[in-house]
C-alpha positions, 0 to 999 in steps of 0.5 A: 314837893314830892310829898306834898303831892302825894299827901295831897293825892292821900286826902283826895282818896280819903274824902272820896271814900267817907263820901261814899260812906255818907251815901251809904250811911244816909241811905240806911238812915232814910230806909229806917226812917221810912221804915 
């Protein structure tokens, strides 16, 4: 049970960041289009 807590608590930390990436990558991709 220990582990899949923490396997959990790993994936959630993962999706956040390549979200945060998204943003990122989206953001750059509009300012080149608008650019």
């Amino acid at each position: 049970m220990e582990m899949g807590r923490s396997m959990k608590k790993k994936v959630i930390v993962y999706t956040w960041k390549t979200c945060i990436f998204c943003i990122r990558a989206k953001r750059l991709l509009k300012n080149k289009g608008e650019g």
